[in-house]
C-alpha positions as CSV (number, residue, x, y, z in Angstrom):
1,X,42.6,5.4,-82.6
2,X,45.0,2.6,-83.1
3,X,44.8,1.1,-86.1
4,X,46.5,-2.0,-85.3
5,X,43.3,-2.9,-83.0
6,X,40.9,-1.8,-85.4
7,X,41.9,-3.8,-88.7
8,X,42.1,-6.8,-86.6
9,X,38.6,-6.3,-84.4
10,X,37.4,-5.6,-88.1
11,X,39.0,-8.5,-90.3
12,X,37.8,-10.9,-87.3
13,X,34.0,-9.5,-87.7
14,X,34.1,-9.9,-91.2
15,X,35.6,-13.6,-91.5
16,X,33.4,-14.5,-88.4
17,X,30.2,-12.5,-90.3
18,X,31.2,-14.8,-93.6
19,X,31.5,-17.8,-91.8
20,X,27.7,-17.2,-90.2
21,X,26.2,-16.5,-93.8
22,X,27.7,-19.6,-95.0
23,X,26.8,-21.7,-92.0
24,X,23.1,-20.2,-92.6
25,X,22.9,-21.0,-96.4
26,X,24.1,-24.2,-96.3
27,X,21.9,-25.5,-92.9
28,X,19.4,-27.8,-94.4
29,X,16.4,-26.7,-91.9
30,X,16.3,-23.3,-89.8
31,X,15.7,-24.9,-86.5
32,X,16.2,-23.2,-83.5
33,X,19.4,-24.7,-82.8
34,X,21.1,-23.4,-86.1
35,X,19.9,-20.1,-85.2
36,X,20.9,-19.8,-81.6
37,X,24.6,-20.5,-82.2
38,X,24.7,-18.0,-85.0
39,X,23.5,-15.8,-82.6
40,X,25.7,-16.9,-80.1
41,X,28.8,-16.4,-82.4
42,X,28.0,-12.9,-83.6
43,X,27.1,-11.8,-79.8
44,X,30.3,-13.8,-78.3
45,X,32.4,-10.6,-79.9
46,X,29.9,-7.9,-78.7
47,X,30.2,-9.0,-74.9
48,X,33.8,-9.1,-74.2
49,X,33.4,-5.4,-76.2
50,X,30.9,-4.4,-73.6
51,X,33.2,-5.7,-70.6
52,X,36.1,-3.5,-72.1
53,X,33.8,-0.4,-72.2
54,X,32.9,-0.7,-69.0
55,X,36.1,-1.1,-67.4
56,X,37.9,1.9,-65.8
57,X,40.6,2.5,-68.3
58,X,38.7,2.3,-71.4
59,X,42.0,0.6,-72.8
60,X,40.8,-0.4,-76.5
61,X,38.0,1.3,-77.8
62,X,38.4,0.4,-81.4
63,X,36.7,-3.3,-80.3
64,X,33.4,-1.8,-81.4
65,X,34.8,-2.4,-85.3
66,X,33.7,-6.1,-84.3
67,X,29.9,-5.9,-84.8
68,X,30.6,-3.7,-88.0
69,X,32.4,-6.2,-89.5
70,X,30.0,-9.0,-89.0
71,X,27.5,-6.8,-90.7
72,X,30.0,-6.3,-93.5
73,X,30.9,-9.7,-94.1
74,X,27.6,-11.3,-93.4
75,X,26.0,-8.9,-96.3
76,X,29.4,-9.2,-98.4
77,X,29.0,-13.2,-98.5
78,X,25.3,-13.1,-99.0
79,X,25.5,-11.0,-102.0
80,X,28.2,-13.2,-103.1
81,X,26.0,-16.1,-102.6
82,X,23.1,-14.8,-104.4
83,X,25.4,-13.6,-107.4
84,X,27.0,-17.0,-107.7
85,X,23.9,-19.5,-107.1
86,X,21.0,-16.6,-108.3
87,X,18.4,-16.3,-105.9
88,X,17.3,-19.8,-104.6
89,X,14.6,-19.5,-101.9
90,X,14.4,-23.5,-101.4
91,X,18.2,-23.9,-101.6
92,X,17.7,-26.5,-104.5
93,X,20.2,-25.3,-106.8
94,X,22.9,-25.7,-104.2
95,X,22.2,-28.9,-103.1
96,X,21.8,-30.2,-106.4
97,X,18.2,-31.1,-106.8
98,X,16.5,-30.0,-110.2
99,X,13.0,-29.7,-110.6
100,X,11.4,-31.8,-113.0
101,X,9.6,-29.1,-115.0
């Protein structure tokens, strides 16, 4: 395994995985649009992993890391979401509304 490969396949999955977390907590309505292109982000990785592993040399297989670190930063900046803000389910607290009560 060469290490070089597989700290950087895994440092891009997680700052990709933290950007996707923040880009879903801070979309105003879950539309189909904001959903497809996080989908399209975390999958972009996952493809050109696939080509690789099909290909006759088998050159890099330490790619795979990629997905893992999406999962690991897109949990790792949730959690640090919800410990910063507290569980919000309406988002109101970070946009700045207050509810009258």
């Amino acid at each position: 395994m060469d290490w070089i490969i597989a700290s950087g396949a895994m440092s891009l999955g997680i700052l990709i995985g933290i950007l996707i977390a923040w880009f879903l907590l801070e979309v105003k309505e879950m539309n189909l649009k904001a959903l497809s292109s996080s989908v399209v982000i975390a999958t972009g990785g996952a493809v050109l992993a696939l080509f690789q592993f099909l290909s006759p040399s088998h050159v890099a297989r330490e790619v795979w890391l990629y997905p893992v670190g999406l999962l690991l930063g897109f949990c790792a900046a949730s959690v640090i979401d919800t410990a910063y803000h507290g569980y919000d389910p309406d988002g109101s607290r970070r946009r700045g509304l207050r509810n009258s009560n």
